[in-house]
C-alpha positions as CSV (number, residue, x, y, z in Angstrom):
1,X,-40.1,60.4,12.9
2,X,-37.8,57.5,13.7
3,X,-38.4,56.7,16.9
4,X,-40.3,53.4,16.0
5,X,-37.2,51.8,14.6
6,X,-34.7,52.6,17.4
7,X,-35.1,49.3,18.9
8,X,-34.9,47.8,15.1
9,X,-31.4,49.8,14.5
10,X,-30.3,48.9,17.6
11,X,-30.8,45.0,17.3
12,X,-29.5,45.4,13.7
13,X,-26.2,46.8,15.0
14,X,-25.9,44.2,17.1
15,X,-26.4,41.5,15.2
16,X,-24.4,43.4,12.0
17,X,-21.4,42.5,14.6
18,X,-21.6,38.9,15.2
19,X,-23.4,38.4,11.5
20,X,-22.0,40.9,9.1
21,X,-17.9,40.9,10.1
22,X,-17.5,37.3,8.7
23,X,-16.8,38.9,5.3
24,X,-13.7,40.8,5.4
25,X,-14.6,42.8,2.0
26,X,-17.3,43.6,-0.5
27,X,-17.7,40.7,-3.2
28,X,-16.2,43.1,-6.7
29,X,-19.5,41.9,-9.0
30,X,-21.9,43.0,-6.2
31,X,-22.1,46.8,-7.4
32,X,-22.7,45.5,-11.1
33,X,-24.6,42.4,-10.2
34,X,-27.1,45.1,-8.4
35,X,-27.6,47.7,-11.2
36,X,-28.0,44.1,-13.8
37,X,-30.5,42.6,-11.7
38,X,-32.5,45.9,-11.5
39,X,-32.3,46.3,-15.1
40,X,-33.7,42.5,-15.3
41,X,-36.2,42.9,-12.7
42,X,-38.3,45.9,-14.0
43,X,-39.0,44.2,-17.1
44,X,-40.4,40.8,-15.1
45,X,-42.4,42.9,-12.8
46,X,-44.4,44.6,-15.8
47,X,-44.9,42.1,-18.3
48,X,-47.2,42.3,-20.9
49,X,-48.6,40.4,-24.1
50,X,-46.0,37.3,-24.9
51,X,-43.2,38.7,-22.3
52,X,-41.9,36.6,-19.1
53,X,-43.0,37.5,-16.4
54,X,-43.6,37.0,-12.6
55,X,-45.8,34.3,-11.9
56,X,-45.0,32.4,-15.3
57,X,-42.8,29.8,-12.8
58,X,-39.6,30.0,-14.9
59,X,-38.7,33.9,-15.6
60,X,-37.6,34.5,-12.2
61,X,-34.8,32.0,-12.3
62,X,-32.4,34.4,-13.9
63,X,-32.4,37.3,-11.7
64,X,-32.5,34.7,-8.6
65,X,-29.1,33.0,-10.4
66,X,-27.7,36.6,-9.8
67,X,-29.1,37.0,-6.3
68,X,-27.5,33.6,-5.2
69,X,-24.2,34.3,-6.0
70,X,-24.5,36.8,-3.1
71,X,-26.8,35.2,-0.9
72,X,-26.4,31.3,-1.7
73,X,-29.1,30.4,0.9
74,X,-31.8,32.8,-1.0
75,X,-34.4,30.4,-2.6
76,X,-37.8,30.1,-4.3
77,X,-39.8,27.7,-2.1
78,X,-42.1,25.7,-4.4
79,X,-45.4,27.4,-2.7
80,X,-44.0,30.3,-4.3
81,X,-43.4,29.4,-8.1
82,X,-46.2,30.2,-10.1
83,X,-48.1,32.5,-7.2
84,X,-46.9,35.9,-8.6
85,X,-47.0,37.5,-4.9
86,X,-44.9,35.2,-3.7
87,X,-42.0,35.3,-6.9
88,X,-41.9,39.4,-6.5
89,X,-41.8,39.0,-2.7
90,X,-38.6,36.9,-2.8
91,X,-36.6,39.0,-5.4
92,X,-37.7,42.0,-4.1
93,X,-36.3,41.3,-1.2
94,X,-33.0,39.2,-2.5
95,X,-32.0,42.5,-4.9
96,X,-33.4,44.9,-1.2
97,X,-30.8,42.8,0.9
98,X,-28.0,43.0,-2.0
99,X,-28.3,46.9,-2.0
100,X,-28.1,46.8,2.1
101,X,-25.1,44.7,1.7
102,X,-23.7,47.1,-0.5
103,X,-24.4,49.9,1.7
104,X,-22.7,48.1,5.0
105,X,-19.1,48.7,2.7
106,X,-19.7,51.8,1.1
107,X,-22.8,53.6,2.7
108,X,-23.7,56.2,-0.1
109,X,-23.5,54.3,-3.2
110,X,-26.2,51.9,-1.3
111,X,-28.3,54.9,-0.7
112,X,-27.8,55.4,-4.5
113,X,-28.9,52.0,-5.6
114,X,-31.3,51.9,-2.9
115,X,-32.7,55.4,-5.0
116,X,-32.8,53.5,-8.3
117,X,-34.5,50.4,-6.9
118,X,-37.4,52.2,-5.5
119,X,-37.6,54.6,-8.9
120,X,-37.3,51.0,-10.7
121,X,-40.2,49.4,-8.5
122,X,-42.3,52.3,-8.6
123,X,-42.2,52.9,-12.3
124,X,-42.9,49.1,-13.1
125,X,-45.9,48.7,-10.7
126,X,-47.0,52.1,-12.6
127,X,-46.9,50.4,-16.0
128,X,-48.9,46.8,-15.0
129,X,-52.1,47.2,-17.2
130,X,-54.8,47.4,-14.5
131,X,-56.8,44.6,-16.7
132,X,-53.5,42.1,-16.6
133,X,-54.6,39.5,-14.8
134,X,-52.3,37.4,-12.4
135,X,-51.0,33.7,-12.5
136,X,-53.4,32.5,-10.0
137,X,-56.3,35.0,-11.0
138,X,-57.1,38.5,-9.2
139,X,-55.4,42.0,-10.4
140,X,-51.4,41.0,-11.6
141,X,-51.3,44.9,-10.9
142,X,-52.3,44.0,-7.1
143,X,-50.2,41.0,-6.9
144,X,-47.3,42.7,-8.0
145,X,-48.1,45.4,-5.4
146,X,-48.4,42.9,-2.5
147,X,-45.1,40.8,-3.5
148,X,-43.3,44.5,-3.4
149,X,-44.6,45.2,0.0
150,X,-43.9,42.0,1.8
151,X,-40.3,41.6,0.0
152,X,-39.8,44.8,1.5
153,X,-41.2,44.8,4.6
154,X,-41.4,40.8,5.9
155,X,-38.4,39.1,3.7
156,X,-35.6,41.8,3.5
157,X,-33.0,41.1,6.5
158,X,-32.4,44.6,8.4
159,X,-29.0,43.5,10.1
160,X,-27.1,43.9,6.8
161,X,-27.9,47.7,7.2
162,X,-25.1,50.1,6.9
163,X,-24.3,51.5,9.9
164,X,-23.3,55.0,9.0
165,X,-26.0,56.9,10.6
166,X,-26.7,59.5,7.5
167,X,-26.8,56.4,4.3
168,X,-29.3,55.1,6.7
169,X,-31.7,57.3,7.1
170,X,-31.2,58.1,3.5
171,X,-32.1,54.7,2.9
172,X,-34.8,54.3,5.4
173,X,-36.3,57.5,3.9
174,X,-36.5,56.2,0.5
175,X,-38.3,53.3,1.5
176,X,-40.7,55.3,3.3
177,X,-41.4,57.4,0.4
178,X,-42.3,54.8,-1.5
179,X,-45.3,53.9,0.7
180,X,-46.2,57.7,0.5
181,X,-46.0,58.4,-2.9
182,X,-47.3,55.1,-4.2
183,X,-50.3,54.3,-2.9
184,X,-50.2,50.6,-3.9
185,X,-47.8,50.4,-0.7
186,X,-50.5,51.9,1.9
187,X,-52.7,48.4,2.5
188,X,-50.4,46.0,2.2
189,X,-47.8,47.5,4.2
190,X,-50.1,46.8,7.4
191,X,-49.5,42.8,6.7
192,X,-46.0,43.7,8.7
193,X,-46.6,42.6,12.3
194,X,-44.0,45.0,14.7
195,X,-41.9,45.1,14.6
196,X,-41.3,45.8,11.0
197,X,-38.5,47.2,8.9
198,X,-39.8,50.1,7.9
199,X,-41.1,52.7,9.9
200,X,-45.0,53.4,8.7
């Protein structure tokens, strides 16, 4: 079911050697700073009548604060502000590569957060009023949907990947059900040239 990651997992590994050593320790506020950002992100991602939300060009800049104090090179290009795609794509994939980070220090309480994320993304994507329309025009409902997939699958960076070889395929396996259970994954995810992170 796996086999079209194995090269993927192996580079990871690799490069989780040279790349992901330099820190001796997990950062204390990561666990928390996960679990807040969630909690701010499912909010954005719906929006609604009068609420911030992605696409508005400013809403974002709160949960990015909290992704850059992890990953200080983590930034919203100015292509992206105000295209509500791109704004989920890149925190989607900031809070992705926070939970992976967690998991390369304690592998089961990033398969956790990783099971909380994907309920969280799921559930907001759910609630987008199918008549909301985006910043740019077209369904916000689709938008949303698209920015999900490609944080996911193009932006998130694989070699911070636990390498305890039951949290990820926990993980992995989450992701993937996402994309099963959620149909709004099923087009999208065919953007990701090979080879991608997940394994569709």
């Amino acid at each position: 079911m796996f086999s079209n990651l194995s090269s993927t997992l192996a580079a990871a590994a690799g490069a989780n050697g040279a790349k992901g050593d330099a820190k001796k320790s997990m950062s204390p506020t990561l666990r928390a700073d996960i679990y807040s950002a969630i909690d701010q992100t499912k909010p954005w991602l719906v929006g609604g009548t009068g609420a911030r939300q992605a696409g508005d060009g400013v809403a974002y800049q709160a949960i990015m604060a909290r992704i850059q104090q992890h990953f200080p090179e983590m930034k919203m290009g100015l292509d992206a502000v105000r295209n509500t795609e791109h704004e989920v794509a890149v925190i989607v994939a900031g809070i992705t590569n926070m939970i992976l980070e967690m998991s390369k220090w304690d592998g089961m309480a990033g398969a956790m957060a990783m099971r909380t994320w994907v309920d969280a993304l799921s559930d907001a994507h759910g609630k987008i009023s199918t008549v909301s329309i985006g910043a740019k025009g077209g369904s916000r409902k689709e938008q949303v949907g698209r920015g999900m997939t490609k944080g996911i699958n193009q932006l998130t960076d694989v070699t911070l990947m636990t390498r305890e070889f039951a949290a990820r395929i926990q993980i992995i396996s989450l992701l993937k059900s996402g994309k099963e259970n959620h149909p709004y994954l099923s087009d999208a995810v065919n953007l990701c040239p090979p080879p991608c992170f997940l394994p569709f």
